[in-house]
C-alpha positions in Angstrom: 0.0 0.0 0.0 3.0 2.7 0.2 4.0 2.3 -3.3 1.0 3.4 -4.1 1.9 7.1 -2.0 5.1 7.6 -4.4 5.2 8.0 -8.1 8.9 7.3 -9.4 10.5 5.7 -12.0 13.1 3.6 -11.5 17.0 4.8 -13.3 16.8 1.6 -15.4 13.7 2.9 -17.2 15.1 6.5 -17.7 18.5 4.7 -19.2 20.7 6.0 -16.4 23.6 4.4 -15.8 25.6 4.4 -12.4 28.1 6.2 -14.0 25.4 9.1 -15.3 24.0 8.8 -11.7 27.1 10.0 -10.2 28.3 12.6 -12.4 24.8 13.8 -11.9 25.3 13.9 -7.7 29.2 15.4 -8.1 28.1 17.8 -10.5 25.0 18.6 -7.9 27.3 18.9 -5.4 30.3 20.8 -7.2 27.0 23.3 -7.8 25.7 23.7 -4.8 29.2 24.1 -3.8 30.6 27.0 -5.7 27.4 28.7 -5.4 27.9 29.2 -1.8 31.0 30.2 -1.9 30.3 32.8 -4.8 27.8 34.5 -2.5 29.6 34.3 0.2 32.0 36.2 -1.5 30.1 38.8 -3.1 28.5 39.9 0.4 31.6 40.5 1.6 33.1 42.6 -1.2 29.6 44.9 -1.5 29.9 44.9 2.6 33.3 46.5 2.0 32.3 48.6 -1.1 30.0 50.0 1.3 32.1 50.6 4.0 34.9 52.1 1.8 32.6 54.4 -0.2 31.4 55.8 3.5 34.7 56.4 4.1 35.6 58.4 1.3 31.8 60.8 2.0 33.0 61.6 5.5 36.8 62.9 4.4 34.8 65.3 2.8 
């Protein structure tokens, strides 16, 4: 009766191999990844930006 809660189908019918699977999941991962850090970065260079450009207002 709990097959009949969840609709998949299996990897065999969509012709995925193990080795698709996996670059699938690393590539996923490698996205998810660098993604993260990419936005981490970008915070903290417009934090700075911000905090450089009210720097630069109050010399004047």
């Amino acid at each position: 009766m709990i097959t009949h809660l969840f609709f998949a189908l299996p990897a065999s019918e969509m012709s995925l191999s193990p080795t698709i699977l996996a670059l699938i999941v690393v590539s996923s991962i490698v996205f998810i990844v660098g993604f993260a850090k990419s936005s981490r970065e970008n915070e903290y260079k417009k934090l700075m930006d911000s905090f450089i450009e009210r720097k630069e207002e109050s010399d004047y």
